[in-house]
C-alpha positions in Angstrom: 0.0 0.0 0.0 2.9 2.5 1.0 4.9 1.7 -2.6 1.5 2.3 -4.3 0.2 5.5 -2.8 4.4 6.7 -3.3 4.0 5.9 -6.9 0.2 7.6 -7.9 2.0 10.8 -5.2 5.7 10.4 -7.7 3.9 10.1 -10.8 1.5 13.1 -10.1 4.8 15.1 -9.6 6.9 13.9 -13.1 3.5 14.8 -15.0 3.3 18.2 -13.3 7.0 19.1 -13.8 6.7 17.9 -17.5 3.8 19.3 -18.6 2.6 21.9 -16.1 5.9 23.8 -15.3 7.7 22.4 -18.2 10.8 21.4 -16.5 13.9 19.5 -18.6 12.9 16.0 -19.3 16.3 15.4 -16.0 14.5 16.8 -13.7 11.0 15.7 -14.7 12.0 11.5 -14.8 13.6 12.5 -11.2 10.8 11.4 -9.2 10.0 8.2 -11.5 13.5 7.3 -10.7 13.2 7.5 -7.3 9.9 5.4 -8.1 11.6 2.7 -10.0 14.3 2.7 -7.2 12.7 2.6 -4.2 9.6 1.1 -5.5 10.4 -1.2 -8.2 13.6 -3.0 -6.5 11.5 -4.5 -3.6 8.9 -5.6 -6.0 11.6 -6.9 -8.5 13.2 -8.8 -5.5 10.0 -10.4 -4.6 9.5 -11.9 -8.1 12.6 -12.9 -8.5 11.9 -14.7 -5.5 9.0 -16.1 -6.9 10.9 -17.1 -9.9 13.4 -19.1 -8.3 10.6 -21.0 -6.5 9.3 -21.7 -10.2 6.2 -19.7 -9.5 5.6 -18.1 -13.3 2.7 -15.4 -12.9 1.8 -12.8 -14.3 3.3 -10.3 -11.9 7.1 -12.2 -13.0 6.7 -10.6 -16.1 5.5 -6.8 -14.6 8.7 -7.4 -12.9 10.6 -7.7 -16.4 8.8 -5.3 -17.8 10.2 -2.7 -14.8 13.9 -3.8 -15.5 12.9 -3.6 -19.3 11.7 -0.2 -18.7 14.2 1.4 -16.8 16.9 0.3 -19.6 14.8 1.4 -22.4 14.6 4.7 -20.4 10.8 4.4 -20.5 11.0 5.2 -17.2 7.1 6.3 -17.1 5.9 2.9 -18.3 7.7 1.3 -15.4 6.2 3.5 -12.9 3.0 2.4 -14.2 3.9 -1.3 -14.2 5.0 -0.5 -10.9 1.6 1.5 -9.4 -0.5 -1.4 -11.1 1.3 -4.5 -9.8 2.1 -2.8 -5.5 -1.9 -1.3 -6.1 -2.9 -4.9 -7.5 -0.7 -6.7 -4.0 -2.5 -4.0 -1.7 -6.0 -4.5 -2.8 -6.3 -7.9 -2.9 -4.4 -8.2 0.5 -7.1 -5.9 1.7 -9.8 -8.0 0.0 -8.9 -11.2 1.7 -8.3 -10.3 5.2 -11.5 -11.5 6.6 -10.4 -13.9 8.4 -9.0 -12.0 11.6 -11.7 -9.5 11.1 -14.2 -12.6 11.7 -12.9 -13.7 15.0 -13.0 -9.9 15.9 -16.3 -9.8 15.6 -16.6 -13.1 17.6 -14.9 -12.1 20.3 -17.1 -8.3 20.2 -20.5 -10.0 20.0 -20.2 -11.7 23.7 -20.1 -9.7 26.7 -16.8 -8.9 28.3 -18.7 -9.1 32.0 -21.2 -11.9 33.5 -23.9 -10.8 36.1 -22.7 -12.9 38.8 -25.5 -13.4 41.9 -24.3 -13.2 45.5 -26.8 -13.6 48.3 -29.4 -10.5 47.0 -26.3 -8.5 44.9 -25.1 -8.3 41.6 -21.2 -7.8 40.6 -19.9 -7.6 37.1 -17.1 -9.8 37.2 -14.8 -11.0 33.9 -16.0 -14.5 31.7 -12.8 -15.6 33.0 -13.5 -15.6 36.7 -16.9 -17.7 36.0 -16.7 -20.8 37.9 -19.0 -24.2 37.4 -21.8 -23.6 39.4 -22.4 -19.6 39.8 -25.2 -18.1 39.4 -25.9 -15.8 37.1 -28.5 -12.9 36.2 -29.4 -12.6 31.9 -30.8 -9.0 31.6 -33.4 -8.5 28.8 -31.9 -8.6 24.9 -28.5 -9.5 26.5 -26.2 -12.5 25.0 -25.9 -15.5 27.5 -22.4 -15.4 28.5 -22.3 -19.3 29.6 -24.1 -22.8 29.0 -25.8 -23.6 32.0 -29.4 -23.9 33.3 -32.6 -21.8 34.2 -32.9 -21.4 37.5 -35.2 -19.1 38.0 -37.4 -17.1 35.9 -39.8 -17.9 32.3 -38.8 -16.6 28.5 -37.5 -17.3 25.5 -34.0 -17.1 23.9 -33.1 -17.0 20.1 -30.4 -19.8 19.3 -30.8 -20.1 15.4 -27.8 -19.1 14.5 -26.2 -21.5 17.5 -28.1 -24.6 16.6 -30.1 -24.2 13.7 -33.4 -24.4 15.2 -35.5 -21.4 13.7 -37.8 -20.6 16.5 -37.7 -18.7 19.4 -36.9 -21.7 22.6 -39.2 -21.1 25.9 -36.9 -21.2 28.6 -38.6 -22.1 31.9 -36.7 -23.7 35.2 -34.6 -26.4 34.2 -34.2 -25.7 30.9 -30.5 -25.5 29.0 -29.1 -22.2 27.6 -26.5 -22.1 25.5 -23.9 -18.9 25.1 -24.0 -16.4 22.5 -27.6 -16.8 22.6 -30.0 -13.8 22.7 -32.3 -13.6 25.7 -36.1 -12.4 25.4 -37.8 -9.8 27.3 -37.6 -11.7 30.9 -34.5 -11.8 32.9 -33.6 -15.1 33.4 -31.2 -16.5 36.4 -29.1 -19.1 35.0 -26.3 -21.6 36.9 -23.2 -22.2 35.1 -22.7 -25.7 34.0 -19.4 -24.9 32.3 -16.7 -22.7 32.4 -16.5 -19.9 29.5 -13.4 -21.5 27.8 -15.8 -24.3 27.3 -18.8 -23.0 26.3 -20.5 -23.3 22.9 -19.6 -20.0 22.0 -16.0 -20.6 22.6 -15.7 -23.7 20.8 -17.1 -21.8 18.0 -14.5 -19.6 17.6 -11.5 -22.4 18.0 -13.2 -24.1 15.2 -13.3 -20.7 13.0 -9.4 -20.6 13.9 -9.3 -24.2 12.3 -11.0 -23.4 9.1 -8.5 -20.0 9.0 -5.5 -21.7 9.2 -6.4 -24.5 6.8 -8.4 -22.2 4.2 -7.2 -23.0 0.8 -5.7 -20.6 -1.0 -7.5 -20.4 -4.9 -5.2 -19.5 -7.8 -6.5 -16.0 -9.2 -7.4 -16.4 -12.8 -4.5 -14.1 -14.0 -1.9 -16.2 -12.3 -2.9 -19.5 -14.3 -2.6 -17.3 -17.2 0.5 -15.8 -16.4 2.2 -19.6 -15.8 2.4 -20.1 -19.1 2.4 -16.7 -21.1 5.3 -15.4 -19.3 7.5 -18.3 -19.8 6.4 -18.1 -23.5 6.9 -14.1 -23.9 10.2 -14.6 -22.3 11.3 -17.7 -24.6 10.1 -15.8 -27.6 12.4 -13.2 -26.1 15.5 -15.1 -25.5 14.6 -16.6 -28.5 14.5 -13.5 -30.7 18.3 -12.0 -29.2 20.1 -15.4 -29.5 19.1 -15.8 -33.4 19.9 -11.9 -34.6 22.7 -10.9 -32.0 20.8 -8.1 -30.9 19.8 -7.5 -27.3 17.1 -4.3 -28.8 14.9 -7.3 -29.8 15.0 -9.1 -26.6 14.0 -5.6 -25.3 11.6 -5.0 -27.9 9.8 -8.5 -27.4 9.0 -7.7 -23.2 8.0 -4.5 -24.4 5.3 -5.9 -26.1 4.8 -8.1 -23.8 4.2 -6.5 -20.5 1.0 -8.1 -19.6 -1.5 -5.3 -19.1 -4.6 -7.4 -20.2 -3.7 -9.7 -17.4 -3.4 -6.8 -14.8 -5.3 -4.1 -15.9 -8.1 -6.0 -17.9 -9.2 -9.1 -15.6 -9.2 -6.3 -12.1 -11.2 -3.9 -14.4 -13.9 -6.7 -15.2 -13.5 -7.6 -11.1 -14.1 -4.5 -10.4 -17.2 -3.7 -12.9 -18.8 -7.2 -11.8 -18.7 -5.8 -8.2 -20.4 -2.4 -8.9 -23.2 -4.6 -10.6 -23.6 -7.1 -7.8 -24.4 -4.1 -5.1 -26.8 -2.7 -7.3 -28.4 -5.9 -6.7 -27.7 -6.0 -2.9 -25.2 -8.3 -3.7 -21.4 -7.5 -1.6 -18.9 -9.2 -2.9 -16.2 -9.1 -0.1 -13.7 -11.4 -1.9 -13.0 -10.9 -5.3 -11.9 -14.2 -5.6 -15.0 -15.8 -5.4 -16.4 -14.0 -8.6 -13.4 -16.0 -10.2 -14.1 -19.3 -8.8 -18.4 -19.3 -7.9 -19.0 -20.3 -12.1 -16.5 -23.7 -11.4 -18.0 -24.6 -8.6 -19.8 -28.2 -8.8 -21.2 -28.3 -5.2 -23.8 -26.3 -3.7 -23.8 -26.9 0.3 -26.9 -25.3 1.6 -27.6 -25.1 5.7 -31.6 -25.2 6.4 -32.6 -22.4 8.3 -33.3 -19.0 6.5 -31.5 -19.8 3.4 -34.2 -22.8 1.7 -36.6 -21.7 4.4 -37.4 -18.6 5.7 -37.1 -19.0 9.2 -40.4 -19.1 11.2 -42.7 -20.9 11.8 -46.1 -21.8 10.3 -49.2 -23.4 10.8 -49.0 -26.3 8.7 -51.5 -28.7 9.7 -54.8 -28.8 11.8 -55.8 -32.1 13.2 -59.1 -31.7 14.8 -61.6 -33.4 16.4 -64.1 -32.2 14.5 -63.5 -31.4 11.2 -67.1 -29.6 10.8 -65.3 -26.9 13.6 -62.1 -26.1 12.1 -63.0 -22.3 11.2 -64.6 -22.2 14.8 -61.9 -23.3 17.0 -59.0 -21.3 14.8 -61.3 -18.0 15.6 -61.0 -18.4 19.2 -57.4 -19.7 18.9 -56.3 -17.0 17.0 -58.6 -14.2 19.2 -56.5 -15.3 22.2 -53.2 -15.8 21.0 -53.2 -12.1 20.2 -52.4 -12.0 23.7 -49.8 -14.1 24.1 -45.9 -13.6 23.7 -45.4 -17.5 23.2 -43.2 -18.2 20.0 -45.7 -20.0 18.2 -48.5 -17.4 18.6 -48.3 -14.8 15.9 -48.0 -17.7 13.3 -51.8 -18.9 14.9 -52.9 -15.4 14.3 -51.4 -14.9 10.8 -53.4 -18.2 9.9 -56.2 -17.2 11.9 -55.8 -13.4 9.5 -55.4 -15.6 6.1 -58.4 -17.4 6.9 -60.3 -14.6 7.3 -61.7 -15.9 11.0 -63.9 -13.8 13.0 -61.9 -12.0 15.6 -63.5 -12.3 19.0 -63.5 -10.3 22.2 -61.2 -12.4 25.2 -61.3 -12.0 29.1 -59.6 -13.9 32.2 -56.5 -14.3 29.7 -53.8 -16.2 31.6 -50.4 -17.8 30.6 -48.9 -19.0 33.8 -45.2 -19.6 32.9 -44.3 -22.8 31.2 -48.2 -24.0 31.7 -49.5 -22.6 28.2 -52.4 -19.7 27.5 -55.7 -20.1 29.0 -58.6 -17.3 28.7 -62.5 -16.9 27.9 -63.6 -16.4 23.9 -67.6 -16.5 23.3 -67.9 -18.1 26.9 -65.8 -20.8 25.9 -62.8 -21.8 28.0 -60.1 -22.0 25.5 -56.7 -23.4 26.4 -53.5 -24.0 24.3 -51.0 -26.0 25.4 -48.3 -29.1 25.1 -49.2 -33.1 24.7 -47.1 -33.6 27.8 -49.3 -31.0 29.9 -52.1 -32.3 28.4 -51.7 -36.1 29.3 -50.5 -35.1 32.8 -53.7 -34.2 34.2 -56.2 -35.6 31.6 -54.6 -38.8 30.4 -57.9 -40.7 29.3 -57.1 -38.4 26.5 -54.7 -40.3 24.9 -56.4 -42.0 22.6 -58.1 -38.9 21.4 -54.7 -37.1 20.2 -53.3 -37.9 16.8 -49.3 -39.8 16.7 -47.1 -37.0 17.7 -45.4 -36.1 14.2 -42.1 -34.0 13.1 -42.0 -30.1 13.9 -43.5 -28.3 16.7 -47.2 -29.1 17.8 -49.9 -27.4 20.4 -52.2 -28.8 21.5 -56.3 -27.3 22.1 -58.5 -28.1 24.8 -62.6 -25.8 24.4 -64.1 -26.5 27.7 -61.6 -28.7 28.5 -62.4 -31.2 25.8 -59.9 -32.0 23.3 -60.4 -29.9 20.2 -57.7 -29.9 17.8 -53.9 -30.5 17.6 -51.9 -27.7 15.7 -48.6 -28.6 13.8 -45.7 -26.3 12.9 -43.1 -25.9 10.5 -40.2 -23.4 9.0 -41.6 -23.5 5.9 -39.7 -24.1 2.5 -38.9 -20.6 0.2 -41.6 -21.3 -2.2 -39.0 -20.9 -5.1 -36.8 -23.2 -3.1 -37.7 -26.7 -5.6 -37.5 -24.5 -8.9 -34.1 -23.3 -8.0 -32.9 -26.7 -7.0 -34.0 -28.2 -9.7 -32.4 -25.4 -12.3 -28.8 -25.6 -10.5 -27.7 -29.0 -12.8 -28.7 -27.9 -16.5 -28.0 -24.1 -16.1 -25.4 -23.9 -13.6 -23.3 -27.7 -14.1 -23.7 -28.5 -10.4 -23.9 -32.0 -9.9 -24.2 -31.8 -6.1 -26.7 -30.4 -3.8 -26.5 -31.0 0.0 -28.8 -30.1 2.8 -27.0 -29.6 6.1 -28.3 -28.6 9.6 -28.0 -28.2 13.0 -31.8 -28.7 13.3 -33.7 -32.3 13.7 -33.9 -35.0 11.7 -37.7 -34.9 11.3 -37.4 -31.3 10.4 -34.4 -31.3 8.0 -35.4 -34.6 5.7 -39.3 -32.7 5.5 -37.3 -29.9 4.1 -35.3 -31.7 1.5 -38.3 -33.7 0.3 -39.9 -30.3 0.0 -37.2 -28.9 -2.4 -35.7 -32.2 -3.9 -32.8 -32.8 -1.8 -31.0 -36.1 -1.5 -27.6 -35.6 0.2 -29.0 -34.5 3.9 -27.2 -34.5 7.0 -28.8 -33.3 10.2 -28.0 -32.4 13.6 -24.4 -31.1 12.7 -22.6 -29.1 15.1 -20.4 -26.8 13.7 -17.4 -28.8 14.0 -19.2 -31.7 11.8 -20.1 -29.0 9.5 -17.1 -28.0 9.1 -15.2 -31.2 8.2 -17.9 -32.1 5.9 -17.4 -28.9 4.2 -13.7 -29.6 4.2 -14.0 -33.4 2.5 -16.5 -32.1 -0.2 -14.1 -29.3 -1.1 -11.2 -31.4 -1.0 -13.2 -33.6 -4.3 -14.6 -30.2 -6.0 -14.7 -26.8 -5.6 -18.0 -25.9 -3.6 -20.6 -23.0 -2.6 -22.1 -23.5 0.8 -25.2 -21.0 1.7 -25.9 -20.2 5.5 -27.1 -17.4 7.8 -26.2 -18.4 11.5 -23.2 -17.9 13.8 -22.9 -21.9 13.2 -22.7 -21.9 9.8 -19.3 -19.2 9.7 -16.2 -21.6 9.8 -18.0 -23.6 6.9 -18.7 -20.6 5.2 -14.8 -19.7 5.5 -14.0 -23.5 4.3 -16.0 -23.5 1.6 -14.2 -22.1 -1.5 -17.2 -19.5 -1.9 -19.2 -18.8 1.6 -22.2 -16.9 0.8 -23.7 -15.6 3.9 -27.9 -14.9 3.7 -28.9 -11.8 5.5 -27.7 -9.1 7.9 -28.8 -11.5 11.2 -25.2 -12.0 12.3 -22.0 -9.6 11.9 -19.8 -12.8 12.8 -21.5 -14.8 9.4 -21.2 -11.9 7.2 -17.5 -11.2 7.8 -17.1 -15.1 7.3 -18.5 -15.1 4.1 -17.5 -14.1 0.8 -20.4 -13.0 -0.6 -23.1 -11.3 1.9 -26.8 -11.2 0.2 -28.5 -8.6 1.8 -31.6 -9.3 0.5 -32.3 -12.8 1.9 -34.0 -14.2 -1.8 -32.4 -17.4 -3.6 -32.8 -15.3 -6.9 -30.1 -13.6 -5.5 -28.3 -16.3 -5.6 -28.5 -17.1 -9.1 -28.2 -13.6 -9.9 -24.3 -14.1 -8.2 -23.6 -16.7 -10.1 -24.8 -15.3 -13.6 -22.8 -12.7 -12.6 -19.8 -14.6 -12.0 -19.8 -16.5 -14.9 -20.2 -13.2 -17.2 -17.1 -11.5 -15.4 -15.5 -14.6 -16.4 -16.7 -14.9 -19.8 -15.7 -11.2 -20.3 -12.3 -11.3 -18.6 -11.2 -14.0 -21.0 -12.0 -12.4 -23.8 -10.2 -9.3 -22.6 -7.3 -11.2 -21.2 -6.9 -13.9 -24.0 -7.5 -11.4 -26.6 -5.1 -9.4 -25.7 -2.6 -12.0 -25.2 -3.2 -13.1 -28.4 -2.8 -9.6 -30.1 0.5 -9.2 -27.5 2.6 -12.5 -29.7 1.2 -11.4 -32.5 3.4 -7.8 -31.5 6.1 -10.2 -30.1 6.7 -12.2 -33.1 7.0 -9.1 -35.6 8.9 -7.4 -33.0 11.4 -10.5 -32.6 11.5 -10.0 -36.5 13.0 -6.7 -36.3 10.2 -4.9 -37.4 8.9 -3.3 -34.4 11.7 -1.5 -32.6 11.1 -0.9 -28.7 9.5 2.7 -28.6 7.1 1.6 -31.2 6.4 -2.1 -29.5 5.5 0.1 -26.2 2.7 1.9 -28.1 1.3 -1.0 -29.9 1.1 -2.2 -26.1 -0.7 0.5 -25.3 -3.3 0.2 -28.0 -3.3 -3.4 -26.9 -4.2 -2.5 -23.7 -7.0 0.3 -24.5 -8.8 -2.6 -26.4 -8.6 -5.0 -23.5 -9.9 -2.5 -21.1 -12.4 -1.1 -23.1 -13.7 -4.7 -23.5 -13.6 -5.7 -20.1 -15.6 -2.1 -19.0 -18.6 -4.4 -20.6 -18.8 -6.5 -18.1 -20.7 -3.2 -15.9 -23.7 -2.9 -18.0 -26.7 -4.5 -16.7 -28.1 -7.5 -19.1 -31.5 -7.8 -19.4 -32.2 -10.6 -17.0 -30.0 -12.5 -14.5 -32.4 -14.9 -13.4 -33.3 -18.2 -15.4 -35.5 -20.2 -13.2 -38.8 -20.2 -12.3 -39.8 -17.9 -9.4 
């Protein structure tokens, strides 16, 4: 970054004193020589490194064409060679440092302090000083610093992007909490069942250390160009001085050579492809992935909020009475507008899209962990679990249907069974049509469904969508090895939204993170779709393979127009000065060509929505 912003500051300064002021052409190439110096000998050092390590890319041959330069006397040209290759270094350095910046955002997303109970006080005290047993206090909207156990007090906690499940989880006495998770609007008092080194949350992080330190590293498109055009430019070179004599050739051949299309051409079309995607709500955070997203052959999806949309729905009524089904949702749904349970404004949205009557309610009651009781059109209604249920009526046991996947309430009118609710995170309804489009359109040849939620929920889902591959109940760890071993056979795309999903997303060779929900999964990911629709997702990919497409043409092109200059100019019949603006011509044609690749198409969506 320093050599890059000392070259745009040096060249600024020759083009002033040249042009502006008018200085002698001495004192004008001043500055580029103190450019070329201080500037182009570490860079020239470093690929000479590179070369004796037999690593040809395309920045070996920049690093000719500075040397080249500076012994032509075109001492501007290598000061540009120099700004694009140290500008080139800085910006992708800056593009791929997510990694560190991820476990930053771990570490700021827990609280530095627990509430630790003593007797009737509170005292702030570090995570570190938490011992097994403690008791702590969870304020409202705080994270749980710990796993431990309700003690005291009733609510509800949000642990998607922990486990997976997408609903809000009831925590009553005795109930498990899990760290990082976000508490309600009920203090809760907790007892610490481990210490904070071992806690969810931290293993978390240890595993996003893993997947940091064993990321693989993707060969940018330029550099698997530049492996065999610059040994060729330099043979044609060599090739060129040995058969005339003459060392002008050898200089008039790298020249011509310098591989513009390669550095200015494929970062151009990066760069447009990127402008595009964010005008689709699309942040592309590595440009690497826009590289590598159109080869990729596996497409690793995790469940909740990417192929569903994370909440739930009524999904099925099994009643008593068929003939009563309107009746008993009106009064269901007229009461549930008082309650804060998780499950109750998916009641009343079912109850609103049915169109039910909306009745008047007294003697509401939801005593905690006992479900919601009141009085609708002087019935008693009362929703509540199969467990409460067959504790104090169990001749009713025969009268309830087979308990079945999801989540389930049960409802008692007059305390007669009624009707038994059923629940679901409910597919994207685009999510089967996009499945099914990924093999013909896109060449994957893989999908995978992969969890942290139950069986009975996760295998419903793929059915849903036409999933075979489905693993369930996967920790983050587990995630993260499958991730590895699919990678390790094909390059793959894995699509999550939860704190859980981020060291798979950083395995993966493109994470694409759904959503804003969770700072840790968006700096994990490579690709962040802010709008939380799997047309995005195909809209990423068109738009990687287009950049693609485009950059080819631009780099290939020009490469192919660049030997064409080499072998007249290994002919003799293109001396140096005139090879450098042929280059240049080159180059404009590339560019132009690549500055395509910014102009919205007409569609970027091919499937059915």
């Amino acid at each position: 970054m320093l050599i890059a912003i000392f070259t745009l500051l040096m060249i600024t300064i020759h083009l002033v004193l040249r042009f502006a002021i008018g200085s002698s052409e001495t004192a004008a190439n001043i500055p580029l020589w103190l450019v070329l110096g201080l500037g182009g000998t570490p860079l020239v050092w470093e690929l000479l490194q590179k070369m004796l390590r037999r690593e040809f890319g395309s920045d070996l041959l920049a690093g000719i064409s500075i040397v080249v330069s500076a012994l032509l006397d075109e001492y501007l040209a290598g000061a540009l060679v120099v700004l694009m290759l140290s500008g080139g270094e800085a910006l992708e350095a800056y593009a791929v440092s997510s990694a560190s910046s991820v476990l930053r955002a771990l570490s700021k997303r827990m609280p530095a302090v627990a509430h630790r109970r003593l007797g009737s006080t509170l005292e702030d005290v570090p995570l570190a000083e938490i011992q097994i047993g403690d008791t702590l206090a969870v304020f409202p909207h705080e994270t749980c610093p710990i796993d431990g156990t309700v003690i005291e007090g009733h609510g509800v906690m949000d642990e998607s992007y922990l486990t997976g499940e997408p609903y809000l989880m009831s925590k009553v006495p005795g109930a498990a909490v899990l760290s990082g998770a976000i508490n309600g609007e009920s203090a809760l008092i907790v007892q610490a069942d481990k210490l904070a080194i071992d806690s969810r949350y931290a293993k978390i992080m240890e595993v996003m250390q893993t997947s940091e330190q064993h990321k693989p590293q993707m060969r940018r498109m330029a550099d698997k160009l530049g492996a065999w055009y610059t040994p060729l430019a330099v043979s044609i070179g060599v090739a060129a001085w040995v058969a005339s004599g003459d060392p002008v050739r050898f200089l008039a051949v790298m020249v011509v050579a310098t591989p513009c299309p390669l550095l200015i051409a494929i970062p151009v079309a990066i760069i447009g492809s990127i402008s595009l995607a964010a005008r689709r709500a699309i942040i592309v955070r590595d440009p690497t992935s826009l590289e590598t997203a159109d080869t990729c052959r596996t497409l690793i999806f995790d469940k909740t909020g990417t192929l569903t949309y994370g909440e739930p729905k009524l999904v099925e009524q099994v009643l008593d009475d068929e003939g009563r089904s309107q009746e008993v949702l009106s009064y269901v749904g007229s009461l549930e507008r008082y309650s804060k349970h998780p499950l109750a404004a998916a009641i009343v949205n079912a109850a609103s899209e049915a169109k039910t009557a909306v009745h008047g309610v007294t003697a509401v009651s939801e005593p905690p962990g006992q479900g919601l009781v009141g009085t609708v059109v002087d019935h008693k209604i009362e929703v509540t679990s199969r467990k409460k249920v067959l504790t104090r009526q169990s001749e009713l046991a025969e009268q309830l249907p087979p308990q079945a996947g999801g989540l389930e309430c049960v409802i008692l009118v007059d305390d007669q069974y009624a009707a038994t609710y059923r629940f679901r995170d409910t597919p994207r309804s685009d999510g089967a049509s996009f499945i099914r489009h990924l093999g013909p359109r896109h060449q994957v040849t893989r999908t995978m469904l992969v969890s942290g939620d139950r069986e009975s929920e996760v295998q419903y889902l793929a059915e849903q969508v036409g999933i075979h591959d489905v693993y369930s109940s996967q920790s983050p760890e587990q995630k993260l090895e499958l991730v590895n071993a699919e990678t390790a056979k094909a390059n793959t795309i894995f699509v999550g939204d939860g704190i859980n999903d981020a060291p798979a997303l950083m395995a993966a060779t493109v994470g694409v993170a759904f959503g804003q929900n969770s700072d840790v999964t968006t700096e994990a990911a490579d690709i962040v779709v802010l709008d939380s629709s799997l047309q995005k997702i195909d809209e990423f990919l068109h738009i990687s393979r287009r950049m693609r497409r485009i950059a080819l043409q631009s780099a290939i092109g020009g490469m192919t127009l660049s030997l064409i200059g080499m072998l007249i100019a290994s002919a003799g019949y293109l001396p140096p000065v005139a090879g450098a603006i042929l280059q240049e011509g080159i180059d404009v044609i590339a560019v132009l060509n690549a500055l395509r690749v910014a102009i919205p198409p007409k569609t970027l969506i091919d499937f059915d929505k």
